[in-house]
C-alpha positions as CSV (number, residue, x, y, z in Angstrom):
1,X,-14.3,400.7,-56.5
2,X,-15.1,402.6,-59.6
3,X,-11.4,401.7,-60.8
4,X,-12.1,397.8,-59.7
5,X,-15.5,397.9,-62.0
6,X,-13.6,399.5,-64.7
7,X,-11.3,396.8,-64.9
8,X,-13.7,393.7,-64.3
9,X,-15.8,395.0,-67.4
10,X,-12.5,395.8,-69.4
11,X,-11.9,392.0,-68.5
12,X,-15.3,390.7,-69.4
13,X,-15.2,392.9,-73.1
14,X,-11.6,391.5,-73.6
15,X,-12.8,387.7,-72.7
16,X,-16.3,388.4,-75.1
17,X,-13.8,389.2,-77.9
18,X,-11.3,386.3,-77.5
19,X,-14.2,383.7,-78.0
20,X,-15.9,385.2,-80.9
21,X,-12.5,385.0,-82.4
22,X,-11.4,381.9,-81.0
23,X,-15.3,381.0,-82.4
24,X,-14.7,382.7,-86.0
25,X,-11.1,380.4,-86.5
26,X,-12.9,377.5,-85.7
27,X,-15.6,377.7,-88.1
28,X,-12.8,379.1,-90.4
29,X,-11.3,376.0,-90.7
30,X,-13.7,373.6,-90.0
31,X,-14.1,370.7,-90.9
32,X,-10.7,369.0,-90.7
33,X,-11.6,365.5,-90.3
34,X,-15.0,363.1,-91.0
35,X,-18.4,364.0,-89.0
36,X,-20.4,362.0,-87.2
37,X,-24.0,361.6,-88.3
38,X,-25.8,359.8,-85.4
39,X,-29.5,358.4,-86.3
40,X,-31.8,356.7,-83.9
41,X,-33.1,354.2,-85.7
42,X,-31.7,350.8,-88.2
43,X,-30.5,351.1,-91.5
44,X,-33.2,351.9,-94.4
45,X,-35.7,353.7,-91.7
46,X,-36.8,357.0,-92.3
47,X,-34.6,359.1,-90.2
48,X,-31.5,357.2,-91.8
49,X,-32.8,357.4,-95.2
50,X,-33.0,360.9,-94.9
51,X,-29.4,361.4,-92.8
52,X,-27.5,359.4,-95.8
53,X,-29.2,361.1,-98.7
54,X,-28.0,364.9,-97.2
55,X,-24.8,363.3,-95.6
56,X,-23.9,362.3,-99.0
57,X,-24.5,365.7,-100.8
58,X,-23.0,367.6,-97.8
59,X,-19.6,366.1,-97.9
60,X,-19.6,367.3,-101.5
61,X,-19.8,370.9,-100.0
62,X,-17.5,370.3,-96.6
63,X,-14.9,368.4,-98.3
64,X,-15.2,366.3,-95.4
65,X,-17.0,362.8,-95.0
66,X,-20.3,362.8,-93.2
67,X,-20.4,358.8,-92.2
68,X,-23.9,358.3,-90.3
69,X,-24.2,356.0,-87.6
70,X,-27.0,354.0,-86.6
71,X,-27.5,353.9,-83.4
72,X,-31.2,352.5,-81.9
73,X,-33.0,352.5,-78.9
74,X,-35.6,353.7,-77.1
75,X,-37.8,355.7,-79.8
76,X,-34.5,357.7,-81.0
77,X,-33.9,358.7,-77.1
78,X,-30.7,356.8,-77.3
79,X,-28.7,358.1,-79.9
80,X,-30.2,361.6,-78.9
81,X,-28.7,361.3,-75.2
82,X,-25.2,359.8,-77.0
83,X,-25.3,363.4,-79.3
84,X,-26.7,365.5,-76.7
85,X,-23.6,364.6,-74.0
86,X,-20.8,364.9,-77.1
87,X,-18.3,367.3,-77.8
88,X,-20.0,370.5,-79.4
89,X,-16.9,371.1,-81.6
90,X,-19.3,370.4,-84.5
91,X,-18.1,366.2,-85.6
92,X,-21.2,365.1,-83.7
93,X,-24.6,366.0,-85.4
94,X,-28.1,364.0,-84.7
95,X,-31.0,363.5,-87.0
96,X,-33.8,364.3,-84.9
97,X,-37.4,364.7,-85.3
98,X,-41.2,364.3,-84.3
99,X,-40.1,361.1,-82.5
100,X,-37.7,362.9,-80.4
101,X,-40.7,365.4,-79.7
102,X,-43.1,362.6,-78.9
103,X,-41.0,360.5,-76.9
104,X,-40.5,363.5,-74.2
105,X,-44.3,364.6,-74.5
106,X,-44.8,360.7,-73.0
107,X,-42.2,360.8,-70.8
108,X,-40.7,364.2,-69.6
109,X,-38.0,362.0,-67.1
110,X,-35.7,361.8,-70.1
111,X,-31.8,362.3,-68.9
112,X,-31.6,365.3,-71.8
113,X,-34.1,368.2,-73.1
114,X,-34.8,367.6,-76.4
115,X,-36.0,371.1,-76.9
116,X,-32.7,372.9,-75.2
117,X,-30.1,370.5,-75.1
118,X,-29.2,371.0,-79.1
119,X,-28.1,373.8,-81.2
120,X,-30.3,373.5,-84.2
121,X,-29.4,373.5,-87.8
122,X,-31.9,372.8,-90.2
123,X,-35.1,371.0,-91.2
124,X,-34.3,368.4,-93.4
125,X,-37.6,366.6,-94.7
126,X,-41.2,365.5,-93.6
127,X,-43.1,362.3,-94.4
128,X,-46.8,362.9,-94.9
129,X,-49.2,360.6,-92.9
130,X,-52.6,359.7,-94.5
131,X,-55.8,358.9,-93.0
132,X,-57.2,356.0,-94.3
133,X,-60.2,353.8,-93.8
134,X,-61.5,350.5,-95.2
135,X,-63.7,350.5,-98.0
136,X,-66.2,348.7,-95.9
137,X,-66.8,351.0,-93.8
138,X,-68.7,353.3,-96.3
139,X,-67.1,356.6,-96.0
140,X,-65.2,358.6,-98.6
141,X,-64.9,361.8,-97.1
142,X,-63.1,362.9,-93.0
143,X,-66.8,364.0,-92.6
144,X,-68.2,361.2,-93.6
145,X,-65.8,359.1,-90.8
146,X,-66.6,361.6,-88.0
147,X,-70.2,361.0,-88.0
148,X,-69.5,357.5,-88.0
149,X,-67.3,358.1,-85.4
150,X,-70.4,360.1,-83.6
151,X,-72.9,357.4,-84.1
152,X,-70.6,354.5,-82.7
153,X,-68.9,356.5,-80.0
154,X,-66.0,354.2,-78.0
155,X,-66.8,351.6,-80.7
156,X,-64.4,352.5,-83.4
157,X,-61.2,350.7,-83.6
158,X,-57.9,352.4,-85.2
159,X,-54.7,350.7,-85.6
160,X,-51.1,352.3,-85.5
161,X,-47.8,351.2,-85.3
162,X,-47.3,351.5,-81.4
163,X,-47.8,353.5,-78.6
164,X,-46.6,356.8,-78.5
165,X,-45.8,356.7,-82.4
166,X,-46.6,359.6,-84.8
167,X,-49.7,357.3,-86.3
168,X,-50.8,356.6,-82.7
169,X,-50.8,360.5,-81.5
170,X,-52.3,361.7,-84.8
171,X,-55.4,360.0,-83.8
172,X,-55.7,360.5,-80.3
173,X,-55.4,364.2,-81.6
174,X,-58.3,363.4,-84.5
175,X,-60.3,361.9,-81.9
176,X,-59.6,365.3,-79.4
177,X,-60.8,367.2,-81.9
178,X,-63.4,365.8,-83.1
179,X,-64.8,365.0,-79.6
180,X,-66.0,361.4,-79.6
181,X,-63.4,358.5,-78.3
182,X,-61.9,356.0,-80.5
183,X,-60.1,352.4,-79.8
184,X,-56.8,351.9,-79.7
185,X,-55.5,348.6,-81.4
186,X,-51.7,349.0,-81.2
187,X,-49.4,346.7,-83.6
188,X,-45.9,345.9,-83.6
189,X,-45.3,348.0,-86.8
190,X,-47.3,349.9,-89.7
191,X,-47.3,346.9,-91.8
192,X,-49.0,344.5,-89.8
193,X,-51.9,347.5,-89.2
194,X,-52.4,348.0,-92.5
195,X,-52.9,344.1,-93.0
196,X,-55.8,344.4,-90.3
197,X,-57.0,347.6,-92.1
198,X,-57.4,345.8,-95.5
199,X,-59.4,342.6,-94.0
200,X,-61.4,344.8,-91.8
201,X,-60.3,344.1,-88.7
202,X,-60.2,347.8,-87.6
203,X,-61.3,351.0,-89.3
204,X,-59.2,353.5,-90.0
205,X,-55.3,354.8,-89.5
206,X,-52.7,357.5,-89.7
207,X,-50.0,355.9,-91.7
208,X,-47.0,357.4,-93.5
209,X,-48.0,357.8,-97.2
210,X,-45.4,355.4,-98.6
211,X,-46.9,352.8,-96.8
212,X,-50.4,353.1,-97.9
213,X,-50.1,354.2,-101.3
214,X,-50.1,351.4,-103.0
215,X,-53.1,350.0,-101.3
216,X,-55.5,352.9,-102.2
217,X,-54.2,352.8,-106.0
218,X,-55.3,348.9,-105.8
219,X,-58.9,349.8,-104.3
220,X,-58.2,348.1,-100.9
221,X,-57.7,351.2,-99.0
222,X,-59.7,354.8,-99.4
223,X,-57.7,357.9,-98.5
224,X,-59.1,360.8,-96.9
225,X,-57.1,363.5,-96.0
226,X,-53.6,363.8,-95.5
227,X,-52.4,365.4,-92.1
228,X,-50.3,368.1,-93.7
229,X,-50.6,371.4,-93.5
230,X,-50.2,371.7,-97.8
231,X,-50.7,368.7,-100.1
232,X,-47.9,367.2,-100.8
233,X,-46.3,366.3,-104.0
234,X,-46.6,363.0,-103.4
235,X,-50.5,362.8,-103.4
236,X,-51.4,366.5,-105.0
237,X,-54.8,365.4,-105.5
238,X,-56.0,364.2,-101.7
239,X,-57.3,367.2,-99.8
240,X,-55.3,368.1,-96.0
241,X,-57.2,368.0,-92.8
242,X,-57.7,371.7,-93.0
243,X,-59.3,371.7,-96.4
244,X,-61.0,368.3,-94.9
245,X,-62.4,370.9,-92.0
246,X,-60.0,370.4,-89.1
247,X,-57.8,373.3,-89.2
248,X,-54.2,373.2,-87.7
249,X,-53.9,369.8,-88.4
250,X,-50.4,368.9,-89.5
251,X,-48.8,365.2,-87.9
252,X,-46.6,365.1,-90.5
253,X,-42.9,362.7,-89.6
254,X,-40.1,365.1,-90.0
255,X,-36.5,365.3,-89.2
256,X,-34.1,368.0,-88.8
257,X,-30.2,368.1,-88.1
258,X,-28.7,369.4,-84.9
259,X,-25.6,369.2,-82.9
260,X,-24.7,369.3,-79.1
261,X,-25.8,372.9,-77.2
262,X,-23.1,375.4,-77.2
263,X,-22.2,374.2,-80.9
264,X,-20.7,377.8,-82.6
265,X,-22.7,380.2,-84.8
266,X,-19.9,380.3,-87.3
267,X,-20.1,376.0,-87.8
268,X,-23.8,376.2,-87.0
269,X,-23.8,378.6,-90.4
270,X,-21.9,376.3,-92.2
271,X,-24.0,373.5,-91.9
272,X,-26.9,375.1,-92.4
273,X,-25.7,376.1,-95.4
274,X,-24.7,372.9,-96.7
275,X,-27.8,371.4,-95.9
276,X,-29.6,374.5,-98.1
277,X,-27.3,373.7,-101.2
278,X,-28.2,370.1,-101.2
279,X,-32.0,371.0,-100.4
280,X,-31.6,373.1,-104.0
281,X,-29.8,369.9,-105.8
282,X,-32.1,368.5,-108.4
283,X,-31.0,365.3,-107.8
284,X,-31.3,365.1,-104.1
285,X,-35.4,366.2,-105.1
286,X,-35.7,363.3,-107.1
287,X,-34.3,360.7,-104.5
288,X,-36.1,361.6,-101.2
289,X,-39.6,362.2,-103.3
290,X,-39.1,359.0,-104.8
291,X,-38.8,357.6,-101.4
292,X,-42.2,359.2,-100.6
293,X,-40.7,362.2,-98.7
294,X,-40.4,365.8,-98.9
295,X,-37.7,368.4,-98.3
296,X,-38.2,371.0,-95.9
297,X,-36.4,374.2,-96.2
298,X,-35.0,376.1,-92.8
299,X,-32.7,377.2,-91.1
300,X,-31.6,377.2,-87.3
301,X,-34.5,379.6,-86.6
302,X,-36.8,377.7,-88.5
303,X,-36.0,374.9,-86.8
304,X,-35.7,375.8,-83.1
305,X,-39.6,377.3,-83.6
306,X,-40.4,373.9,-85.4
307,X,-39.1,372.0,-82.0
308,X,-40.9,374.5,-79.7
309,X,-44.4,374.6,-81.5
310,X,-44.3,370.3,-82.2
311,X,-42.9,370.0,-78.4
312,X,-46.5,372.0,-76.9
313,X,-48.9,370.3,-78.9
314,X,-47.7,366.6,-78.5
315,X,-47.5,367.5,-74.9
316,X,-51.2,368.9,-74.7
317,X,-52.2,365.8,-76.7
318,X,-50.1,363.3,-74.8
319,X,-51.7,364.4,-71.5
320,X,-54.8,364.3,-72.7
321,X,-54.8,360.9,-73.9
322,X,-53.5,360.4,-70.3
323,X,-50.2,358.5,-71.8
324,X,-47.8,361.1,-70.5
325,X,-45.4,358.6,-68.1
């Protein structure tokens, strides 16, 4: 027996070694042909804004081209299922993100595990998200709204840009933590609630910064707070919800790269380097702040903590807004 045991560990060492090598020659020569970039979402959104600007730089570093593919559906769920099930030989990545989180914190009956079902590589960039309010209501200031919010309890009327989106949850988690409930208007997109916003219709959103920008410089909007746990460069001068007086309060949109699960360390490096080389290049800076966004720097570890701390508190948010399907 003690011979037997001997020989089944000698067999198990001998296997361990033979895929860390077979593991190391991979990454050695990878990549040898064009990766896949899948995005959930249409051309000039967000998530593939963001994939094209770092696909473009990365296939500078690879040698390789990184061609992104749209591919939309269900809240991101779609193209996360289709780069979830691929090959993990590393020519299938997916720019994920807080939708990916939400979308399972409302419905946990997804075919795939957003949280386990990817080897993560990096973070790639966030999108601050604003609270804003019309001027009519009177208030300048996130105290100011909550004691409205306190004096009109159930009367308040918020817009986003649907259910389950980052604007929608980022106010069912104001309105949990600030205690008093809130309306729900839901709209078809972000544009069509800010419209509402500016004639008065409702009284206040969480809306990605780009969008609402513009408005507040023109006077038709008043900012607040942005929902970011530092102010971003983008608007250094309006306070976060923490300096505002709600602590851990960060809804930021963000978006990281990942490939299948069992993806290996040695291509998981490489990536995650590449993706660090064009978060450093001036020029990639300039084009996603110009865009209204900003780079996030982290790696695999950085990331897979990101995932697991988003995926608890949409969850705890979802359920208690009673959306969770």
């Amino acid at each position: 027996m003690r011979f037997v045991r001997r020989n089944v560990l000698r067999f198990m060492a001998c296997a361990g070694a033979m895929a860390l090598a077979r593991s190391a020659a991979w990454a050695e020569s990878y990549p040898e042909r064009p990766i896949r970039v899948l995005v959930g979402f249409t051309a000039s959104s967000a998530a593939d804004l963001t994939a094209r600007v770092f696909a473009n730089r990365m296939t500078q570093t690879l040698g390789q081209q990184l061609v992104v593919e749209n591919k939309p559906g269900s809240g991101s769920s779609t193209a996360a299922e289709t780069a979830a099930r691929a090959a993990n030989d590393g020519y299938a990545l997916f720019v994920g993100g807080s939708p990916n989180v939400t979308n399972a914190a409302l419905n946990p009956r997804l075919p795939f595990d957003f949280a386990n079902d990817f080897s993560n590589i990096a973070l790639l960039t966030r999108i601050p998200v604003v609270l804003v309010t019309n001027p009519e209501t009177g208030v300048k200031s996130v105290a100011e709204l909550i004691a409205l919010a306190k004096s009109r309890p159930g009367e308040l009327l918020y817009g986003s840009s649907g259910v389950g989106t980052a604007p929608h949850l980022s106010a069912e988690l104001f309105s949990m933590r600030i205690g008093v409930k809130l309306v729900h208007v839901p709209y078809p997109g972000t544009p069509q609630a800010v419209a509402d916003l500016m004639a008065g219709r409702i009284a206040m959103m969480f809306s990605p910064a780009s969008t609402v920008l513009p408005q507040v410089a023109a006077g038709k909007l008043i900012a607040l707070a942005t929902a970011a746990d530092a102010r971003p460069s983008t608007v250094p001068d309006l306070p976060t919800m923490a300096e505002a007086g709600l602590t851990d309060f960060d809804t930021s949109i963000w978006f990281g790269l990942l490939a299948p699960k069992g993806t290996s360390s040695g291509i998981v490096t490489q990536l995650a380097r590449a993706v660090s080389v064009a978060q450093q290049d001036a020029e990639v800076v300039r084009i996603l702040r110009a865009q209204g966004f900003e780079p996030i720097q982290g790696g695999p570890d950085d990331l897979r903590r990101y995932v697991q701390t988003e995926t608890v508190k949409w969850k705890r948010v979802a359920e208690a807004a009673g959306l969770t399907q």
